[in-house]
C-alpha positions as a printed NumPy array, in Angstrom:
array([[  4.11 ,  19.753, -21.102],
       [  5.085,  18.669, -17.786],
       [  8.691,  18.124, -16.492],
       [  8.324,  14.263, -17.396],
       [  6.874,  14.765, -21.006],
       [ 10.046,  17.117, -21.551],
       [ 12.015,  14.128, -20.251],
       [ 10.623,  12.152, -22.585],
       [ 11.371,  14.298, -25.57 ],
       [ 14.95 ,  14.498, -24.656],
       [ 15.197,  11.26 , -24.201],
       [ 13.796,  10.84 , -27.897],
       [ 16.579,  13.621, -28.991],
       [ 19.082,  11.954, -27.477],
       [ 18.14 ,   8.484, -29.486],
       [ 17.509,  10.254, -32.855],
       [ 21.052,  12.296, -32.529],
       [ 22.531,   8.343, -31.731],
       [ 20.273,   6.523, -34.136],
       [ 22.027,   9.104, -37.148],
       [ 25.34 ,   7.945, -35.67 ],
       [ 26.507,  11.824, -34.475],
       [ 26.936,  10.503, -30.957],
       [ 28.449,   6.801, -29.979],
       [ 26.26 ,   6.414, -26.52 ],
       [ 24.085,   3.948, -24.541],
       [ 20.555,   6.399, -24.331],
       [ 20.086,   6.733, -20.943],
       [ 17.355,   5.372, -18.639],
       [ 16.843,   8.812, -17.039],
       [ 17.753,  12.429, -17.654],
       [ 17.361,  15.484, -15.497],
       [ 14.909,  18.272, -16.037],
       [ 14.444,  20.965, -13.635],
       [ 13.707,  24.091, -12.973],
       [ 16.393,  26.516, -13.758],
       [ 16.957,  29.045, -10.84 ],
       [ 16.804,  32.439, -12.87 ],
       [ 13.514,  32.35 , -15.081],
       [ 15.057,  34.308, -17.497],
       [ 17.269,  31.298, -18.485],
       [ 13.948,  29.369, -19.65 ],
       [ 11.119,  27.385, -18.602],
       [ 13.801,  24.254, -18.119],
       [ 17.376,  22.882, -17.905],
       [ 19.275,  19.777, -18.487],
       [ 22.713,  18.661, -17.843],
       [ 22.632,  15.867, -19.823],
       [ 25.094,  16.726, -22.511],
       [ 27.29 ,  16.699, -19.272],
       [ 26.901,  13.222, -18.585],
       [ 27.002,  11.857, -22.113],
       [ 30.185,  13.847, -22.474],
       [ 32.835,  11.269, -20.952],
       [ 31.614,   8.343, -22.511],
       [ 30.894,   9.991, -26.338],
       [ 34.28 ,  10.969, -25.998],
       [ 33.153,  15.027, -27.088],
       [ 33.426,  18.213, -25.375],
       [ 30.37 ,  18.746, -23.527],
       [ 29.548,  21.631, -25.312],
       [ 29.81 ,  19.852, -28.342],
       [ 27.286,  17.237, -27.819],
       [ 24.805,  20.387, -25.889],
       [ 24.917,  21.337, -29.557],
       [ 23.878,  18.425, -31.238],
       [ 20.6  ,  17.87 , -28.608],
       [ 19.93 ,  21.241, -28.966],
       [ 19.688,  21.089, -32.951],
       [ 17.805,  18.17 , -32.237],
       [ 15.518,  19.551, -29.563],
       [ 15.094,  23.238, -31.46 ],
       [ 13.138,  20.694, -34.193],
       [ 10.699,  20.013, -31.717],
       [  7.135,  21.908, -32.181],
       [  6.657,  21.811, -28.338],
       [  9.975,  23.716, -27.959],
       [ 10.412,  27.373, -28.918],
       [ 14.003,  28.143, -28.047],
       [ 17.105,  26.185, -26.863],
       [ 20.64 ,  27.322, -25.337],
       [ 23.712,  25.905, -24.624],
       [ 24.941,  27.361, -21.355],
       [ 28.328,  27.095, -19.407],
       [ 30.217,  24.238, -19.479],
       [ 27.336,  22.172, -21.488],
       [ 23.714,  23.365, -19.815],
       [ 20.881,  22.852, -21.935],
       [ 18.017,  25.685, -20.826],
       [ 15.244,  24.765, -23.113],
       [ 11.846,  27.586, -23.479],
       [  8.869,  25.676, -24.544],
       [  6.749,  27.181, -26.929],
       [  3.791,  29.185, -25.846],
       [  0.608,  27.383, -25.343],
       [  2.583,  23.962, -24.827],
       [  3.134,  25.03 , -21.17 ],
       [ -0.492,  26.046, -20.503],
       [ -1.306,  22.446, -21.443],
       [  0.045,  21.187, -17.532],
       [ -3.362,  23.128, -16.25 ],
       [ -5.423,  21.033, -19.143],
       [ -4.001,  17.56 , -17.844],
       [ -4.101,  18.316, -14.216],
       [ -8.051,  18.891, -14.676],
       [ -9.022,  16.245, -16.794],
       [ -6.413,  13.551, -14.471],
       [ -8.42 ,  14.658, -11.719],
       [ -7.388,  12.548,  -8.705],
       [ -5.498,  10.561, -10.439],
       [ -2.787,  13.992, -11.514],
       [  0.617,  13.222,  -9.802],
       [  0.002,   9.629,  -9.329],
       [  3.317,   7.62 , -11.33 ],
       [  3.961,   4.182, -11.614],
       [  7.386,   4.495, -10.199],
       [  6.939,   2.206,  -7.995],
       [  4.829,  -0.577,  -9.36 ],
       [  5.75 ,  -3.98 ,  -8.944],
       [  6.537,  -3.418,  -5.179],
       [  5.243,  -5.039,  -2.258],
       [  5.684,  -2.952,   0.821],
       [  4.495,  -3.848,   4.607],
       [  4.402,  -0.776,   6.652],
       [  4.531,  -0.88 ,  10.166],
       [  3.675,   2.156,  12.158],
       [  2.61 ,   3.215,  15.843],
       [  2.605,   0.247,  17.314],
       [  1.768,   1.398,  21.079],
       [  1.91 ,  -0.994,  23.374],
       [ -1.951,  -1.767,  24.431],
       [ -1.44 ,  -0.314,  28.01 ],
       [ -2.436,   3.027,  27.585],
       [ -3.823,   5.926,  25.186],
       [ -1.624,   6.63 ,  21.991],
       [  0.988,   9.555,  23.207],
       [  1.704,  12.57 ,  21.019],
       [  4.869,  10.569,  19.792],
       [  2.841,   8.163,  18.634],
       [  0.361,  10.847,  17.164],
       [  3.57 ,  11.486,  15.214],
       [  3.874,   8.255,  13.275],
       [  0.539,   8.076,  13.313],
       [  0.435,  11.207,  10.676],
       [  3.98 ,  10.607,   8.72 ],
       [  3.122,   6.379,   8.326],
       [ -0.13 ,   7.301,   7.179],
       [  1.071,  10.014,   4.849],
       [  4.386,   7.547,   3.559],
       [  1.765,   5.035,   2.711],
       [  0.083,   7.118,   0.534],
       [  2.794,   8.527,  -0.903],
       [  3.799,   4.892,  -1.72 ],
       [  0.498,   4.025,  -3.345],
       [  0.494,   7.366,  -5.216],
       [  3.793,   6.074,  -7.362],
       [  2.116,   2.772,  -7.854],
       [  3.634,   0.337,  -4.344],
       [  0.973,  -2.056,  -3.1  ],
       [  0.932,  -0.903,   0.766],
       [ -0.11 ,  -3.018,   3.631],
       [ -0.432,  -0.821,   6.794],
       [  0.26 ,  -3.025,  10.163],
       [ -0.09 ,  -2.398,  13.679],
       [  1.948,  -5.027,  15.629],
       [  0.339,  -5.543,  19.029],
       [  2.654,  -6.143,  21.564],
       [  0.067,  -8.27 ,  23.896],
       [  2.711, -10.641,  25.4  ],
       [  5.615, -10.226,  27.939],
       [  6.684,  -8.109,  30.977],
       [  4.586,  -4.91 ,  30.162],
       [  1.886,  -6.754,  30.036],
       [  1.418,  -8.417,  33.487],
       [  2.03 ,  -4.951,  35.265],
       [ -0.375,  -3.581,  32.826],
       [ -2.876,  -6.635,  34.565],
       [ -1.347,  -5.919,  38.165],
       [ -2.702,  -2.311,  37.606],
       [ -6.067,  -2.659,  36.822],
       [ -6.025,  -5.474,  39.369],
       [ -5.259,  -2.825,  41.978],
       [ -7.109,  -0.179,  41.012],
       [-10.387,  -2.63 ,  40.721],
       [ -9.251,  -3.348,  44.775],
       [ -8.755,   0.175,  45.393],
       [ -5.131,  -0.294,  46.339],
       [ -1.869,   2.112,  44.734],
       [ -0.432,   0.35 ,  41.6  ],
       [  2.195,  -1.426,  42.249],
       [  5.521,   0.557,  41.566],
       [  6.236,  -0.745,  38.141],
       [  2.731,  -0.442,  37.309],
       [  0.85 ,   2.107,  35.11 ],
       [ -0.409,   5.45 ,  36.497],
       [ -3.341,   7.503,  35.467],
       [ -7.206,   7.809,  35.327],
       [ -7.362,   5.765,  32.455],
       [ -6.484,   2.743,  34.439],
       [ -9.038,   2.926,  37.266],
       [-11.324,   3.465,  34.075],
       [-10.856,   0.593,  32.188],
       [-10.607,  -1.313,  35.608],
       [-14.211,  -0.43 ,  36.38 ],
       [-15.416,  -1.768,  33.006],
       [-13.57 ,  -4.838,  33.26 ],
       [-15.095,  -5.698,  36.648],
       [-18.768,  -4.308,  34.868],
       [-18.638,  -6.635,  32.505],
       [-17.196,  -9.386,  34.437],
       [-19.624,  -8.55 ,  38.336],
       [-17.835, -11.624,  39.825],
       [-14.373, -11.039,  39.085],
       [-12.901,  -9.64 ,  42.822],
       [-14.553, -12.948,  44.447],
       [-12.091, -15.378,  42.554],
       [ -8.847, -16.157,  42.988],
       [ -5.713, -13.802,  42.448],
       [ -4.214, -15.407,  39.558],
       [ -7.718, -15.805,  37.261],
       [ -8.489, -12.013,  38.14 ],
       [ -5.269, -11.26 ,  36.484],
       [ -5.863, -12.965,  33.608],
       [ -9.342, -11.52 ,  33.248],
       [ -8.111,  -8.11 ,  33.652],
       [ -4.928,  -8.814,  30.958],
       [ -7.314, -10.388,  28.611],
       [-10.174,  -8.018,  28.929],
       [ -8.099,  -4.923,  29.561],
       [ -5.99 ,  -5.35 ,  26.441],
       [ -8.781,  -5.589,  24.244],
       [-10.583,  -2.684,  26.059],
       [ -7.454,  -0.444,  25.71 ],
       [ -7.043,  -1.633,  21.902],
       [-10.513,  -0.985,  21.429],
       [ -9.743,   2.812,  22.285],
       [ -7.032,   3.047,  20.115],
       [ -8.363,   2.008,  17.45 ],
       [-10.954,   4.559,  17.875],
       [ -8.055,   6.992,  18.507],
       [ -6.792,   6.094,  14.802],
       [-10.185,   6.196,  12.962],
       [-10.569,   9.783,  14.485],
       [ -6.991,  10.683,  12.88 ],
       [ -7.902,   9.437,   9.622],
       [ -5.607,   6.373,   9.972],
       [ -6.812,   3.39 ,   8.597],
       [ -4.771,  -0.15 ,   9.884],
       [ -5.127,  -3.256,   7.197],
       [ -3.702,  -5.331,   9.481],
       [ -3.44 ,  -5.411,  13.469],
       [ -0.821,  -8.249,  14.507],
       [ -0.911,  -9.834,  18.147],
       [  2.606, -10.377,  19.186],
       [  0.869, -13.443,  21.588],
       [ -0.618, -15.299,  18.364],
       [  2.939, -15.811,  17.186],
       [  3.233, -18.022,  20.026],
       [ -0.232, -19.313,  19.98 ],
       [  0.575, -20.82 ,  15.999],
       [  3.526, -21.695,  16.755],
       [  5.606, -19.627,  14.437],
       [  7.764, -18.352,  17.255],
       [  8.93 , -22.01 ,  17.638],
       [  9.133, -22.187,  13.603],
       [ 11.31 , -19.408,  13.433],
       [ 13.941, -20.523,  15.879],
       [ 14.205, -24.139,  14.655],
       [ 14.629, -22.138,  11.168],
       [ 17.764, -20.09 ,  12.645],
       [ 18.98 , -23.498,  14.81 ],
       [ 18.324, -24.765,  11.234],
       [ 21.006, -22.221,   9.431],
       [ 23.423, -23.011,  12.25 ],
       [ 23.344, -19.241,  14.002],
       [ 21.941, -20.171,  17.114],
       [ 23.879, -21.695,  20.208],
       [ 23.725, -22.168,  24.136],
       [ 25.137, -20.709,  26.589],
       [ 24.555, -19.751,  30.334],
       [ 21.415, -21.825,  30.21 ],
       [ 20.159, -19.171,  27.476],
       [ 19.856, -19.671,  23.871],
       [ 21.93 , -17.26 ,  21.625],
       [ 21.721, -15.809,  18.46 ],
       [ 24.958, -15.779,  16.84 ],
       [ 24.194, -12.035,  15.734],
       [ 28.243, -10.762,  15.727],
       [ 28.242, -12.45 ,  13.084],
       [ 26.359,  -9.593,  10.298],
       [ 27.911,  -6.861,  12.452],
       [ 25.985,  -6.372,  15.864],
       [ 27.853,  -5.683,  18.457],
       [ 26.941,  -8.183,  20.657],
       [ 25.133, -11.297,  19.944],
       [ 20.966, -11.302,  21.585],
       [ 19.092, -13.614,  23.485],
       [ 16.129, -15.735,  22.435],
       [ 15.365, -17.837,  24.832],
       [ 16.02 , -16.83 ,  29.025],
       [ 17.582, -19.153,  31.474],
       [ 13.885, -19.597,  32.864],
       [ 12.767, -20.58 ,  29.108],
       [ 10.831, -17.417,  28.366],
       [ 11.509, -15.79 ,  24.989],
       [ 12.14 , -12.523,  24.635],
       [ 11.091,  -9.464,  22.915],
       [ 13.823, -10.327,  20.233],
       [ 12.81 , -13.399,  19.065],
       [  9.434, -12.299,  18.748],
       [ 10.511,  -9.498,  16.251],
       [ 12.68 , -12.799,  14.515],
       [  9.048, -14.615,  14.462],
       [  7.058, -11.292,  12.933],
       [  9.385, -10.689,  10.537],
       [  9.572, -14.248,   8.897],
       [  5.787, -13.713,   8.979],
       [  5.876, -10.91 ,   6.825],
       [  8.433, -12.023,   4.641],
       [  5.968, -15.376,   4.132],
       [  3.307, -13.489,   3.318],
       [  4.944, -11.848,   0.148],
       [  6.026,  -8.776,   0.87 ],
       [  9.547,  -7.403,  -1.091],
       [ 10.256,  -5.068,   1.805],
       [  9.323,  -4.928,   5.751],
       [  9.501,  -0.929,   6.415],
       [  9.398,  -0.229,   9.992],
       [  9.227,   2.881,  11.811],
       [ 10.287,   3.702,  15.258],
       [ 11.058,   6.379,  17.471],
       [ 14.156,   7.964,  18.115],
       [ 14.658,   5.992,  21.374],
       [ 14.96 ,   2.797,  19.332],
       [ 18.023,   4.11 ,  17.597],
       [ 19.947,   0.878,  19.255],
       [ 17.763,  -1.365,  18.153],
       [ 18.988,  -0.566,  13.851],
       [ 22.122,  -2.916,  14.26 ],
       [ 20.574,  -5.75 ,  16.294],
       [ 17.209,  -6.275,  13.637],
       [ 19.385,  -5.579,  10.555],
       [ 21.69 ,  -8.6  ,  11.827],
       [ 18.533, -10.44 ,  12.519],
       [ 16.948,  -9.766,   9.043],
       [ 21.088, -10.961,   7.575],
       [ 20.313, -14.192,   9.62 ],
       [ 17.687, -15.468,   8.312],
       [ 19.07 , -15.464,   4.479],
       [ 17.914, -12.092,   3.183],
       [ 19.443,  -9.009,   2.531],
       [ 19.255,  -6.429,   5.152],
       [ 19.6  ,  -3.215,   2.46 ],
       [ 17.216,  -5.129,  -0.024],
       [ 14.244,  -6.295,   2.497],
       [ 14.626,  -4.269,   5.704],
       [ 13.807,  -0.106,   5.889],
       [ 13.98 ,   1.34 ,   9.163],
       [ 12.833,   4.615,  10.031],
       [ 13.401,   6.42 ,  12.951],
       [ 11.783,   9.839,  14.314],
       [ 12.55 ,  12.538,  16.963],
       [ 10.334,  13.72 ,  19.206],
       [  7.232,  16.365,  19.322],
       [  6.639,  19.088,  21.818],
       [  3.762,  20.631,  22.496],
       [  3.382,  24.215,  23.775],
       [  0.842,  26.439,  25.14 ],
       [  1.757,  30.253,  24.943],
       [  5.475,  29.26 ,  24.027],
       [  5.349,  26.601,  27.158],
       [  5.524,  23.051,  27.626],
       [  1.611,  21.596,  28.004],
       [  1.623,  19.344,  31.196],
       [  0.954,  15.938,  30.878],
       [ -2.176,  14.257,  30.894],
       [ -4.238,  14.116,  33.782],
       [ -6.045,  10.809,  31.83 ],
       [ -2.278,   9.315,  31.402],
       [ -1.018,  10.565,  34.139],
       [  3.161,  10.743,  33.003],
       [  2.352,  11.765,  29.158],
       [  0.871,  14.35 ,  26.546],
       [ -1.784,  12.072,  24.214],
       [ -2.589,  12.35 ,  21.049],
       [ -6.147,  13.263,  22.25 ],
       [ -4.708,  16.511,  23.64 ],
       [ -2.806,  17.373,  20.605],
       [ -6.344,  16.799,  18.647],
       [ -8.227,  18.929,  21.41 ],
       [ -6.034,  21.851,  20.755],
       [ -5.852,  22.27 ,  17.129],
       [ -7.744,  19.477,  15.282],
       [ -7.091,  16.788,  13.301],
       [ -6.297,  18.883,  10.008],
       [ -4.039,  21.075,  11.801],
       [ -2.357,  18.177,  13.793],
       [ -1.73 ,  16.245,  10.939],
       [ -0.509,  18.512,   8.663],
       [  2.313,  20.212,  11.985],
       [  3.467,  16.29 ,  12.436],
       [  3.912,  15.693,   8.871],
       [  5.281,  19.163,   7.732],
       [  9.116,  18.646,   9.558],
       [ 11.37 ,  15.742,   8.503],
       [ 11.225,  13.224,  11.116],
       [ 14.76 ,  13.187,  12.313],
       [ 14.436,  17.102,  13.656],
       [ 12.406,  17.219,  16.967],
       [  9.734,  19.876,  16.703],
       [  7.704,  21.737,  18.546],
       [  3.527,  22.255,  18.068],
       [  2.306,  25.482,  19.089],
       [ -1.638,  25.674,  19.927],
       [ -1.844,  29.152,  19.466],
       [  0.354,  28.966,  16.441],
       [ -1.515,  26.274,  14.692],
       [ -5.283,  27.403,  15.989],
       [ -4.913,  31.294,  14.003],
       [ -6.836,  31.809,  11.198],
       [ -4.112,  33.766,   9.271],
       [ -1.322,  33.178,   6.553],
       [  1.072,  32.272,   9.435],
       [ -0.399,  29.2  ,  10.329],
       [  0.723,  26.952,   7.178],
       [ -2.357,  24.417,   7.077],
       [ -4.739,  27.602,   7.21 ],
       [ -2.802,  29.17 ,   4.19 ],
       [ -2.667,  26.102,   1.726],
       [ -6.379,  25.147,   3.168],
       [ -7.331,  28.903,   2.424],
       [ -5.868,  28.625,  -1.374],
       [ -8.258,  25.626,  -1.827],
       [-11.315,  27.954,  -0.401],
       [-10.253,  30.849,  -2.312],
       [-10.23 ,  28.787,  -5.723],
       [-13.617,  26.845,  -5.214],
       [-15.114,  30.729,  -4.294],
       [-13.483,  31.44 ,  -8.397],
       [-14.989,  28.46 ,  -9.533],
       [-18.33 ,  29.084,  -7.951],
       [-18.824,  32.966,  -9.098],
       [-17.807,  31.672, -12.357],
       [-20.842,  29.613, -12.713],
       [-23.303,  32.032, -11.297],
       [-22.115,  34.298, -14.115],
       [-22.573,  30.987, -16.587],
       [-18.972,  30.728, -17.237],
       [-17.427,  26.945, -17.3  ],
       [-14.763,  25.6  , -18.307],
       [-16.224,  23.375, -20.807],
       [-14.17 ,  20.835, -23.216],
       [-10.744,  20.454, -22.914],
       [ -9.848,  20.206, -26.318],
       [-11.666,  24.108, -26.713],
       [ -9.437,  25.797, -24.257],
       [ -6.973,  27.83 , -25.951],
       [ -3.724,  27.409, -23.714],
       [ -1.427,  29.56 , -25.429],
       [ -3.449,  32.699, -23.799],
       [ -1.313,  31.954, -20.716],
       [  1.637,  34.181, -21.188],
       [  1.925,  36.076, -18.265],
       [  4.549,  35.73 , -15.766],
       [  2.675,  34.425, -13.134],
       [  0.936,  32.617, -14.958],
       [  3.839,  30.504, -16.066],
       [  4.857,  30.445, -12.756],
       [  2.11 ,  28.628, -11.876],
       [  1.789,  26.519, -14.52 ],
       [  5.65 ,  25.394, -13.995],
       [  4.692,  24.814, -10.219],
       [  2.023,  22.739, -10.754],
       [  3.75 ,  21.098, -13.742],
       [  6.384,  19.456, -10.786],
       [  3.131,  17.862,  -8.886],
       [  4.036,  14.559,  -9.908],
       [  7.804,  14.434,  -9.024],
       [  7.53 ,  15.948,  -5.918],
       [  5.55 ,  13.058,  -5.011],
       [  7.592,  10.521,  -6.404],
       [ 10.255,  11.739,  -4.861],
       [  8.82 ,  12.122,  -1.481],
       [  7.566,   8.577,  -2.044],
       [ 11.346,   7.25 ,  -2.723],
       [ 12.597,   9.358,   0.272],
       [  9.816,   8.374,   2.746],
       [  9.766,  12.317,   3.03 ],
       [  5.944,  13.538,   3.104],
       [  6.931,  16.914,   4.616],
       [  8.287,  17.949,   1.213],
       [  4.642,  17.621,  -0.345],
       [  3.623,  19.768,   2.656],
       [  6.44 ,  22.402,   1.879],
       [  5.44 ,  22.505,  -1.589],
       [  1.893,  23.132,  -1.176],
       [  2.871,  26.379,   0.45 ],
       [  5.212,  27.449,  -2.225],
       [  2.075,  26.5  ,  -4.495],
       [ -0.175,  28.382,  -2.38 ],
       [  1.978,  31.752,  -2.434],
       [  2.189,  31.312,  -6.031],
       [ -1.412,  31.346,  -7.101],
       [ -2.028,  34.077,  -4.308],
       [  0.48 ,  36.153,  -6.427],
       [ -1.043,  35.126, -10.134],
       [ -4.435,  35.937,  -8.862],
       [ -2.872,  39.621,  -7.635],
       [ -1.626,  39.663, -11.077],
       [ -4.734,  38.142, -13.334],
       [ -8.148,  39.053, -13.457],
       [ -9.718,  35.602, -13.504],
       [-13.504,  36.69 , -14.203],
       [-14.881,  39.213, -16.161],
       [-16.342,  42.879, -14.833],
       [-19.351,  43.772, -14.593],
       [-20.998,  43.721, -18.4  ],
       [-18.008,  42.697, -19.865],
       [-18.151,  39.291, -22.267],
       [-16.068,  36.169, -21.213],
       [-13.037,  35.879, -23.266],
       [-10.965,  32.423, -24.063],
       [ -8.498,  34.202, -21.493],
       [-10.99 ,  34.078, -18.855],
       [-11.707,  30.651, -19.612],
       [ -7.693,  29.55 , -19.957],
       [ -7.653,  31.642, -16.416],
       [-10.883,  29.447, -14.909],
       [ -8.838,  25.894, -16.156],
       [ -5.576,  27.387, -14.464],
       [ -7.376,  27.885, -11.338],
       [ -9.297,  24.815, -11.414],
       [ -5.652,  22.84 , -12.021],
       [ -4.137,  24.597,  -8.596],
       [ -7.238,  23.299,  -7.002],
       [ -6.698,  19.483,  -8.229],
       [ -2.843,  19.756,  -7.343],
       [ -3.939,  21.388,  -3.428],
       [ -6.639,  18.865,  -2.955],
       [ -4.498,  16.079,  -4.295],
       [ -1.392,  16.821,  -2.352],
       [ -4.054,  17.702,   0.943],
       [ -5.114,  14.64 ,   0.376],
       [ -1.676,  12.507,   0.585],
       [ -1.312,  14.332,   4.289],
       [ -5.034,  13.005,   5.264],
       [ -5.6  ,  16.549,   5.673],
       [ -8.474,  17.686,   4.099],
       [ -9.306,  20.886,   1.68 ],
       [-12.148,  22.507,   2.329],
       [-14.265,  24.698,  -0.11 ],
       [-15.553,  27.69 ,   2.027],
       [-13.764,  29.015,   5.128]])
């Protein structure tokens, strides 16, 4: 019985002890079952006699008693106590707990997945580099934790679009041109320009593909190099995301907003709900108004829009394609930018806490023999994401960005994250996976399976550890739920370690496979299905990280 099942069944006492009239309360919509601290206090508590205690009008004690009569009727449920001010530890009954390793087998992939979530559209926008130079390792960063939150989404039931917004218009863009014009002319970039190898690089394939392009005239050579050089340098990271594992349904140009005309859509829209106004020869949007602090430009003196009404644009777009919630994720830098979009989203009619998530991330270090690695020689001012990859892998580099909560800034240590030992964390959760699938394969070459499901006899798991285990895997699904609701995938990552130690410890404890001549028992068998359900839960869990779990190391 996992922790949701036992929700269930309280639940059901708490209706049957209402439905006899002994308590006068609404059943609740939720209860709370976890894991009680000291073991010896049960498999599980509950405080829900404390919350149904005010409104029923009873000492909480009291109505612990009357869920506990109720529960103690239960088959699944061997012993129930009423502890401190109105606790509820509750013991299952032995074999009912071995059942978790029976359902995490048969689910398969599909054990820890919830429909929590169902019903929700979600557009997730992550990355988002600006297409003038590799992805840095701060972008390596959202790279791993968007990738991870949108399957952590999908796992409790969301339907996830992943976007990529290309910002392929503007300021950034022209200098990005200027460069490569430069470097194609052998000149120094201009001041503002962009630096690096990269750029003389993707200057030389421009002018490759196009032999002609120094002989014409300055301002068609820029637009051939800010055409041609965008999509060259988009090109490469996209490439840079398919070797990461991260897959992008959509990738959004910035420019084709203007090219459709939904840029001008979008600010007759706002003219339209009477927020916008002159002034200065600029036009305003009146964004004081749902608490920014100052109000933003759309439109310049010299007519050209800015960055801002862009984002206004982009996120009518996604709101008109039918998504519930835009969730947007940003770096740490971007911190001013919260106020100024959530007033934007409050303009245009919708509610900023209902359709607007914005997440925001600190940065990522990385260090070679406990010092700073020097930037890039390829990007000349920054660390990329191909040099965290270079160092440690993809496995290893997805797992150290995803295993810290994004607001703390961390710090990725090569030689840290390169050992092959139980202090590197990926190598010790990747290492339970190995050690298991080395169980499962001796197992057959003695011509021991596991067989049917409904022939396993469960209630042989009564050791310690071996209800440790169980219980651990038994809160698989809602530590992805809840990682899901709190955009939080380093918690899965955390967990998988705990899991890890734990089976390292019932494996210690349990002989898994028979000696020598000795026959196969139903306990090696209940032992094989245990082992085979920590295997589902690592792979699974692996698996919402994009890291994968190997089965020989």
């Amino acid at each position: 019985m996992t922790p949701e099942q036992l929700q269930d069944v309280v639940r059901t006492a708490v209706r049957e002890v209402v439905g006899r009239g002994a308590l006068s309360v609404e059943v609740p919509d939720e209860v709370v079952v976890e894991r009680p601290k000291n073991p010896e206090h049960g498999d599980y508590a509950t405080n829900v006699a404390l919350r149904l205690a005010k409104p029923a009008g009873r000492p909480p004690r009291e109505v612990a008693e009357l869920l506990a009569e109720e529960l103690r009727a239960n088959e699944a449920v061997s012993r129930v106590d009423v502890a401190g001010p109105g606790f509820l530890n509750i013991t299952l009954a032995q074999g009912t707990l071995g059942q978790i390793a029976v359902r995490a087998v048969t689910a398969a992939e599909a054990y820890g997945r919830t429909e929590v979530l169902a019903g929700q559209r979600l557009d997730l926008e992550f990355v988002s580099a600006n297409p003038t130079g590799p992805v840095h390792i701060g972008g390596s960063r959202w790279a791993a934790v968007g990738d991870a939150i949108g399957r952590l989404l999908e796992s409790s039931g969301a339907d996830v679009t992943r976007e990529y917004y290309i910002n392929d218009a503007g300021a950034q863009i022209d200098r990005f041109a200027r460069s490569l014009q430069a470097a194609a002319q052998g000149r120094p970039v201009p001041e503002d320009g962009y630096g690096g190898t990269y750029i003389a690089d993707i200057a030389a394939s421009v002018v490759a593909e196009v032999p002609d392009l120094l002989e014409r005239d300055e301002a068609e050579q820029v637009q051939v190099f800010r055409d041609r050089g965008v999509a060259l340098m988009l090109d490469e990271i996209r490439r840079s995301m398919q070797d990461f594992g991260v897959h992008f349904d959509v990738w959004f140009s910035e420019k084709s907003l203007v090219d459709s005309g939904a840029l001008e859509k979008a600010l007759a829209r706002l003219r339209e709900q009477g927020h916008v106004y002159e002034k200065d020869g600029a036009v305003w949007l009146r964004t004081t108004d749902f608490g920014d602090d100052k109000d933003r430009v759309l439109v310049k003196a010299d007519g050209e829009t800015t960055y801002f009404a862009s984002d206004c644009a982009y996120y009518l777009d996604k709101r008109s394609r039918g998504f519930d919630k835009v969730v947007i994720m940003l770096g740490a830098d971007h911190s001013g930018y919260v106020g100024r979009y959530k007033a934007l989203v409050a303009a245009t009619g919708d509610d900023p806490d209902e359709h607007l998530e914005i997440l925001l991330g600190q940065l990522v270090n990385l260090l070679r023999d406990g010092e700073p690695v020097r930037m890039s020689k390829r990007a000349g001012t920054v660390v990329l994401l191909s040099d965290l990859v270079d160092g440690i892998g993809v496995d290893a580099a997805r797992y150290a960005l995803a295993r810290a909560s994004v607001d703390q800034q961390i710090d990725i240590d090569i030689d840290l994250w390169t050992r092959k030992s139980n202090d590197n964390p990926v190598f010790y959760v990747q290492y339970a996976h190995a050690r298991i699938s080395s169980v499962l394969r001796n197992a057959a070459d003695l011509g021991l399976a596991l067989g049917d499901a409904a022939d396993v006899d469960a209630a042989l798991l009564a050791h310690d550890r071996e209800n440790d285990l169980l219980r651990a895997i038994g809160e698989f699904p809602r530590i992805l739920s809840s990682a899901a609701e709190l955009r939080a995938p380093h918690r899965v990552a955390r967990y998988l370690e705990e899991l890890a130690g734990t089976y390292h410890r019932f494996y210690d404890s349990c002989r898994v496979l028979p000696r020598g001549d000795e026959e196969a028992t139903g306990l090696n068998v209940a032992r094989l299905w245990l082992c085979a359900a920590t295997a589902v839960v690592l792979r699974n869990g692996l698996g919402v990280l994009g890291v994968s779990a190997p089965e020989r190391m």
